[in-house]
C-alpha positions in Angstrom: -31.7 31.2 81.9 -30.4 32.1 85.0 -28.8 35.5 85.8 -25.0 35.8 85.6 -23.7 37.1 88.9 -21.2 39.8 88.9 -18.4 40.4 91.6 -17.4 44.4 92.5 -14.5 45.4 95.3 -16.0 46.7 98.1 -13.0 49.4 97.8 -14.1 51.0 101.3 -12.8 47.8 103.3 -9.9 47.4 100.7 -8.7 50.9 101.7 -8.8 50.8 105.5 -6.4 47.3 105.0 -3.9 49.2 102.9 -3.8 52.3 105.3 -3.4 50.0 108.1 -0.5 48.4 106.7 0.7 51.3 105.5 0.4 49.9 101.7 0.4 52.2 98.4 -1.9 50.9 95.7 0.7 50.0 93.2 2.6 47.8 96.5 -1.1 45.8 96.5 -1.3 45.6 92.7 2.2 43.9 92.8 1.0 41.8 95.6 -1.6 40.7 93.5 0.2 40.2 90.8 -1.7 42.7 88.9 -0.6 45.6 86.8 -1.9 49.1 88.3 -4.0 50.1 85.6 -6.2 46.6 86.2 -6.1 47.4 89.7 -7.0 51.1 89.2 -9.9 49.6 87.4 -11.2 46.7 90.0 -10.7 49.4 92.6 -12.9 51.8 90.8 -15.5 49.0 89.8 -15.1 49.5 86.4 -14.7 46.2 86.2 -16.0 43.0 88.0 -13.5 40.4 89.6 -12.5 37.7 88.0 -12.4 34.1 90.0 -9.0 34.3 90.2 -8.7 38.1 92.0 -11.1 37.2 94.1 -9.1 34.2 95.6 -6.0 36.3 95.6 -7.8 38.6 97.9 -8.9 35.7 100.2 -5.4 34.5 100.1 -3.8 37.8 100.8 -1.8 38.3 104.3 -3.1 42.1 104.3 -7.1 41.1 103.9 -6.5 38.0 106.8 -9.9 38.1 108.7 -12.0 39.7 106.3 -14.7 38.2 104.9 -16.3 37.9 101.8 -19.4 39.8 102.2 -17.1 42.5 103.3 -15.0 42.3 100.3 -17.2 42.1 97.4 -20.4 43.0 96.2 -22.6 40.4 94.0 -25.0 42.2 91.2 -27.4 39.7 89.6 -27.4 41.1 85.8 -29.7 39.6 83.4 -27.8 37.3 80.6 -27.8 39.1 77.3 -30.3 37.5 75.5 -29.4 35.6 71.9 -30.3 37.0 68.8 
């Protein structure tokens, strides 16, 4: 089986964006489109992004020029395996 890959905000590089642009967290989340408490969550890597956050980062006007690599982290994590 091969390992599921897991995405985590780099929150570091996330940060320096917002205070450059002078941006709160709940502005971003509503950026997004997220609520805050999913946001506080991502932001904290409590949980992994989904597909669809992570192109919503791409796509944002406030992360133009950053890439990938310094957006996200990837964790390989083994697949659960079937009882």
């Amino acid at each position: 089986m091969t390992p599921h890959r897991r995405f985590y905000l780099r929150a570091d590089t996330v940060q320096a964006a917002l205070d450059r642009h002078h941006l709160t967290h709940m502005l971003f989340a509503d950026h997004l489109g997220l609520s805050r408490s999913y946001w506080s969550q991502v932001f904290n890597r409590h949980r992994a992004l989904s597909p669809d956050v992570r192109r919503d980062l791409l796509a944002s006007r406030y992360l133009r020029g950053v890439s990938e690599a310094d957006l996200w982290d990837v964790v390989e994590a083994a697949p659960a395996s079937a009882p």
